[in-house]
C-alpha positions as CSV (number, residue, x, y, z in Angstrom):
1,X,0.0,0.0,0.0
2,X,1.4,3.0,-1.2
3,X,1.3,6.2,1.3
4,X,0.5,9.0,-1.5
5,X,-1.9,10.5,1.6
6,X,1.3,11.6,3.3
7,X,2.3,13.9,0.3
8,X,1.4,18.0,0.8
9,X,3.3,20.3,2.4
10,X,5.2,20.8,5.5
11,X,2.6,21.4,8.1
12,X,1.7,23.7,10.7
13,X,2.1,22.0,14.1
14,X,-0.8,19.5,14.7
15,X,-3.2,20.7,17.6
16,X,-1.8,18.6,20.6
17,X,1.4,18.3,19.9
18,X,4.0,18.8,22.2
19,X,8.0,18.1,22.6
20,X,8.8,15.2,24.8
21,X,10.1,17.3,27.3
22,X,9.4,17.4,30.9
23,X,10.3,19.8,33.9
24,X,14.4,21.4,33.8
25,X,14.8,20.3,30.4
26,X,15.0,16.3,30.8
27,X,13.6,14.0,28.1
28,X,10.4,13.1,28.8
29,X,11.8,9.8,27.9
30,X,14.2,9.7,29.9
31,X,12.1,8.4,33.3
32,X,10.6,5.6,31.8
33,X,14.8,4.6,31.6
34,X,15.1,5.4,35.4
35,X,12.6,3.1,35.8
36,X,14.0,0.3,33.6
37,X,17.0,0.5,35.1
38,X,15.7,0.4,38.2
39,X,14.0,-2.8,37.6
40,X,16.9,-4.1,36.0
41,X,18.6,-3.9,39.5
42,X,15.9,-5.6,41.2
43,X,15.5,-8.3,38.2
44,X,19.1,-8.4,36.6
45,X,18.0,-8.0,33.4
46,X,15.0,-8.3,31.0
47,X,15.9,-11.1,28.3
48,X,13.5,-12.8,27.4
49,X,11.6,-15.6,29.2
50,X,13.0,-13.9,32.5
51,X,11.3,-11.7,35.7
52,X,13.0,-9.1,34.3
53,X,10.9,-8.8,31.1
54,X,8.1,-9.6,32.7
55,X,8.7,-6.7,35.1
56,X,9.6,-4.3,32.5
57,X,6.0,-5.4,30.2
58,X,4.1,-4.5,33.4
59,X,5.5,-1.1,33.4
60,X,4.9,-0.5,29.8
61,X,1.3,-1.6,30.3
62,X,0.8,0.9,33.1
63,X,2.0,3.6,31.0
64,X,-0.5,2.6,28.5
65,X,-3.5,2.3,30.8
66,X,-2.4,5.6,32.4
67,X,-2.8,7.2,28.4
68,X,-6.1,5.6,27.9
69,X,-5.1,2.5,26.1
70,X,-5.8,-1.0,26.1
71,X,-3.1,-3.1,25.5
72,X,-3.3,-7.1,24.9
73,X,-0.4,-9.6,25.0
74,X,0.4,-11.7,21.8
75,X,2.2,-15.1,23.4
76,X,4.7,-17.0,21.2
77,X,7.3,-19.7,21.8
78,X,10.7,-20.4,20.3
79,X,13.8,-22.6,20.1
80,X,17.2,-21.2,21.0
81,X,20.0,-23.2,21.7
82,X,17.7,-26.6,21.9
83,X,15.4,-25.0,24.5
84,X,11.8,-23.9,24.5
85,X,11.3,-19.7,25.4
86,X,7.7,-18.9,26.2
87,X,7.9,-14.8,25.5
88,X,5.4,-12.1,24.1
89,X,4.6,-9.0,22.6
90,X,2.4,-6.0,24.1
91,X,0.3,-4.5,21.7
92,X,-1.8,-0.8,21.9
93,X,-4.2,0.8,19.2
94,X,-5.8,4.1,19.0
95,X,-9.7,3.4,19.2
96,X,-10.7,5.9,16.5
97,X,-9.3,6.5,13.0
98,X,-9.8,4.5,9.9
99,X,-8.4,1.1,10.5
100,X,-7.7,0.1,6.5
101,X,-4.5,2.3,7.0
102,X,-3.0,1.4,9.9
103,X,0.4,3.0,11.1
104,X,2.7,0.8,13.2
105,X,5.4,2.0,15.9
106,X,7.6,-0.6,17.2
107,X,10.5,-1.3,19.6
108,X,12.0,-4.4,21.1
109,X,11.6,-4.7,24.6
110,X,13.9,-7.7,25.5
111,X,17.8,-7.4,26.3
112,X,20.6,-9.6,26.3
113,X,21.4,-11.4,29.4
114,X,23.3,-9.6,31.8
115,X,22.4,-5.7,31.5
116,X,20.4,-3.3,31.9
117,X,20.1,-2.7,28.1
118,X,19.0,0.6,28.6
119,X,20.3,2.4,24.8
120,X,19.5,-1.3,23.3
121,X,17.1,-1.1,23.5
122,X,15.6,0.7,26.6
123,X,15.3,3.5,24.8
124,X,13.1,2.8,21.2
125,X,11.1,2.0,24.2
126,X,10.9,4.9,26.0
127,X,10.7,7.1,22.7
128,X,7.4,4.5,21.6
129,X,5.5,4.9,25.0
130,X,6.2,9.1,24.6
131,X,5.0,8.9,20.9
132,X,1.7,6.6,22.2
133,X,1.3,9.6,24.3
134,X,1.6,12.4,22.3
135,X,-1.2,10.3,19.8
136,X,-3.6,9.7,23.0
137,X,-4.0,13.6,23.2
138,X,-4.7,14.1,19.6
139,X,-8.3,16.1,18.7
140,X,-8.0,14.5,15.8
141,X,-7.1,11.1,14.4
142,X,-7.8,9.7,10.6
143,X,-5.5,6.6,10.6
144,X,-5.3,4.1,13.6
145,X,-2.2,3.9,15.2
146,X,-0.8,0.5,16.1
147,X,1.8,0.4,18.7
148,X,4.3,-2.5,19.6
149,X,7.1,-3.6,22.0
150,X,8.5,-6.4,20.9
151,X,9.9,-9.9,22.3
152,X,12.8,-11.5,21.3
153,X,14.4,-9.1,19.4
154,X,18.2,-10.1,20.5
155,X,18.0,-13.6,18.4
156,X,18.8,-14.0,15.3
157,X,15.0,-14.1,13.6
158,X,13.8,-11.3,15.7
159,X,11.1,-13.5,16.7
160,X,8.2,-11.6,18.1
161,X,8.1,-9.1,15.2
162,X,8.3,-12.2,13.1
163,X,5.9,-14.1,15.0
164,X,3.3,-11.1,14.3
165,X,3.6,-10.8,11.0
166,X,3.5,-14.6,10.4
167,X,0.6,-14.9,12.5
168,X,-1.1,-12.2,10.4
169,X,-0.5,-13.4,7.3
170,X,-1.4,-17.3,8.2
171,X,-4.7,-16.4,10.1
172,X,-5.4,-13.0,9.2
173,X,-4.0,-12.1,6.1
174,X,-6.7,-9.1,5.2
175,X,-5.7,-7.2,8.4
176,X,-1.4,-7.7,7.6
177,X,-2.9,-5.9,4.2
178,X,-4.2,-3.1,6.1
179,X,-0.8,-2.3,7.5
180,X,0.0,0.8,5.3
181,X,3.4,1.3,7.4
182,X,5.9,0.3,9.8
183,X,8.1,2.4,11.6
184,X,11.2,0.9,13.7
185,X,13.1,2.3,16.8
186,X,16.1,0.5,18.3
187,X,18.9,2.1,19.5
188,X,18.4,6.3,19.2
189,X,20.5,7.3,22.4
190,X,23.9,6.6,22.0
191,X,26.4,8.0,23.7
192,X,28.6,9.2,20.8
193,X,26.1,9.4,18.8
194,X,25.4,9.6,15.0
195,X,21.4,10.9,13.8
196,X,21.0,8.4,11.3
197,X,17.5,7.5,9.0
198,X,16.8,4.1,7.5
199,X,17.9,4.4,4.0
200,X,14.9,4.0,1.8
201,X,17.1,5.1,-1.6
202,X,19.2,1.9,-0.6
203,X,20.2,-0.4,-4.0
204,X,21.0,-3.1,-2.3
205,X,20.5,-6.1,-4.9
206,X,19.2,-8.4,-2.2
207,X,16.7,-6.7,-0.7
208,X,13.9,-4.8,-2.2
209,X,12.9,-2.0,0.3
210,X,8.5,-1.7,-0.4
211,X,6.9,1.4,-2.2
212,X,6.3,4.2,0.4
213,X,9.4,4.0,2.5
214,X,10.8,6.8,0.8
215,X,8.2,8.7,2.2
216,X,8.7,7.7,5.7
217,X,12.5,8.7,5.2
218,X,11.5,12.4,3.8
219,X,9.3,12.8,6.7
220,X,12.1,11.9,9.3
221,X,14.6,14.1,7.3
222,X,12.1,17.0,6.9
223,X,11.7,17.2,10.5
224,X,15.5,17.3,11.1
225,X,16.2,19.7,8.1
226,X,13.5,21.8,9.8
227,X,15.5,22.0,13.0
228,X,19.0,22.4,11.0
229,X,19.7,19.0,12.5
230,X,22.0,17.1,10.4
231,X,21.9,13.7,9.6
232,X,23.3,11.1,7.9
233,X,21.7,7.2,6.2
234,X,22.0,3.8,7.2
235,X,21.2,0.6,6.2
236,X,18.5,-1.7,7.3
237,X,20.4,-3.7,9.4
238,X,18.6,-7.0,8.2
239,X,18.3,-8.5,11.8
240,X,15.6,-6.1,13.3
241,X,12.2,-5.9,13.7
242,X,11.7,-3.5,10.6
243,X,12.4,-6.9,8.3
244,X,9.5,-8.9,8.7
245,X,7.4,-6.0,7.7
246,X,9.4,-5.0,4.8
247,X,9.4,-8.5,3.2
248,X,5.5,-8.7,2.8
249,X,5.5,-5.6,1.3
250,X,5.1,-3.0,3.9
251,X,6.8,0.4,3.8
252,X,9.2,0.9,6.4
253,X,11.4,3.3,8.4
254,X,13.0,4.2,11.6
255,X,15.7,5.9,13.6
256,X,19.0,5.1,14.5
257,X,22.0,6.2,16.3
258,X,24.7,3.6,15.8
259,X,25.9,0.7,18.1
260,X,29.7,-1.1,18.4
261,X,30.9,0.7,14.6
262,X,33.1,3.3,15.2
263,X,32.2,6.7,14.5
264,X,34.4,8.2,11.1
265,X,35.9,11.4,11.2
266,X,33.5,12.8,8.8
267,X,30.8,12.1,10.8
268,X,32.6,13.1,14.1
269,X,32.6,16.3,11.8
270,X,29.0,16.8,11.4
271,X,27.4,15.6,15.0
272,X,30.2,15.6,17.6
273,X,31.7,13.4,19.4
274,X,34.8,11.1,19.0
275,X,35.4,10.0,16.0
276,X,37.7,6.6,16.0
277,X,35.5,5.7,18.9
278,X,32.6,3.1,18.8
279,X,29.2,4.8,18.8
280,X,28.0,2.7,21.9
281,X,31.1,1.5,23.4
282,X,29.0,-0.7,26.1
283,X,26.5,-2.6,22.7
284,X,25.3,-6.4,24.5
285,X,28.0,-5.8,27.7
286,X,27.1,-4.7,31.4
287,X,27.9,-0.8,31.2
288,X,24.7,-0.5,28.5
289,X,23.2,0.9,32.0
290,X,21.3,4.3,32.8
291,X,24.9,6.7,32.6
292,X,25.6,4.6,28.7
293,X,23.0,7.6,26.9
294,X,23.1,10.7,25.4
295,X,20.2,13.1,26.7
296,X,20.6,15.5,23.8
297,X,19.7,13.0,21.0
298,X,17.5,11.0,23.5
299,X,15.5,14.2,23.1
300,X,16.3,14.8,19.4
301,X,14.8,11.5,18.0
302,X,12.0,11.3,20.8
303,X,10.6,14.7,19.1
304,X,11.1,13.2,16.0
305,X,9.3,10.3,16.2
306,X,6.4,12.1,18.0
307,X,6.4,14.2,15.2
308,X,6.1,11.0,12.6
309,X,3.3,9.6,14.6
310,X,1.0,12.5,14.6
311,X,1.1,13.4,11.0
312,X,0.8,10.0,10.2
313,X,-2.2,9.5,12.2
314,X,-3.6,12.8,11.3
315,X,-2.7,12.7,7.5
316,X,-6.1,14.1,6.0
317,X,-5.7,17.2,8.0
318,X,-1.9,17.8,7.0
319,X,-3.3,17.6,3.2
320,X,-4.9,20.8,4.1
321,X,-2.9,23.0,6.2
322,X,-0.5,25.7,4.9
């Protein structure tokens, strides 16, 4: 499904809008971290199958309540390493808006064993919950907004996205066809830290990225270019939860702000930082804990998404404004 609804111009900011910002300048997204972390101290971590995860999907369902949503868990088994993992994913919708366009936000919830994972992937986390927010307190929404936190995610099949999407299109293929987007957030507070947008103009020969992505793309690099933010591409990273989507057909995006790579001197240039040095130094060890994130583009892609998710839900009335 293509998304020609999302083309007009650069709108005036929707009615209900605001930046993900709370008192003396701290992300908004930032306490839901605080409170990860905190319950990775109490739990050790949140991999999946473990206390920990089940701790953390509480919180993230308490969140939702407390924004006037009804969430539902999606249960799923796996095989890793000859054993049998019972996880799941949480799931939130909007209750109004047309639902033969729905727009999907998604984030893996799980970690790897032993930390905190508060940048990986704590923090696609956070940003999701701020964005479902922000669309609660809409006046207006056309499109249904689908939200998701993923299991599983730090394997190599991604297997709750996968799970999902299989699901859909075994049992329910008419509403996987109703899915007019998918936009993907792992990893967007790095500590030295690159602003990076899935590459939709990618000509990688062995993957076709779906009609409409480019879209998604402009929209994320709109919003920057209208905060002289620069930013930079990067590739889809074929082992996240924006694959599953993207190979039925789905047009895909999502934010990024690099992991174990090292940052160039180019782009140590253009955002900061140290260049030579790996983006997230701490990427699947221990130190991936509440000091391993960078506030500034914490807040940066937080906006940014928030910004995604209510012109997407809102589309109609962006047609129209000046």
């Amino acid at each position: 499904m293509k998304l020609s609804w999302l083309l007009g111009p650069r709108p005036a900011p929707l009615q209900g809008f605001t930046p993900a910002v709370s008192r003396d300048g701290v992300p908004a997204a930032y306490e839901h971290l605080r409170q990860l972390q905190a319950l990775a101290n109490r739990h050790g971590d949140r991999a999946a199958g473990t206390s920990g995860y089940e701790a953390a999907a509480r919180y993230v369902e308490r969140q939702l309540a407390d924004a006037g949503y009804r969430s539902t868990r999606q249960y799923f088994t796996f095989r890793e390493d000859g054993r049998e993992i019972g996880t799941f994913n949480i799931l939130a919708e909007t209750v109004s808006g047309r639902d033969d366009h729905v727009v999907m936000l998604g984030a893996h919830l799980d970690g790897v064993p032993g930390t905190a994972a508060i940048n990986d992937n704590g923090s696609g986390v956070a940003a999701v919950l701020e964005a479902a927010k922000a669309v609660s307190r809409l006046d207006r929404i056309d499109h249904k907004v689908r939200f998701a936190w993923w299991g599983a995610e730090e394997f190599d099949k991604s297997h709750g996205s996968r799970h999902y999407v299989k699901d859909l299109a075994k049992n329910n293929p008419e509403e996987l066809r109703k899915i007019s987007s998918y936009l993907n957030f792992d990893m967007i507070a790095s500590p030295n830290p690159v602003v990076a947008v899935y590459d939709a103009r990618d000509s990688d020969p062995d993957f076709k990225i779906p009609d409409g992505s480019t879209q998604i793309m402009d929209l994320f690099t709109g919003y920057f270019d209208s905060r002289r933010q620069p930013w930079t591409t990067t590739d889809w990273g074929y082992d996240s939860d924006q694959v599953a989507f993207a190979k039925k057909g789905i047009a895909a995006g999502g934010l990024y702000t690099g992991d174990s790579d090292k940052k160039t001197k180019k782009e140590a240039l253009i955002f900061g930082g140290e260049a030579k040095r790996p983006c997230d130094p701490h990427y699947h060890k221990p130190g991936d804990d509440l000091g391993n994130v960078n506030l500034g583009v914490l807040a940066l892609m937080t906006d940014a998404i928030i910004h995604a998710a209510t012109r997407l839900a809102a589309a109609p009335a962006i047609l129209t404004k000046p």
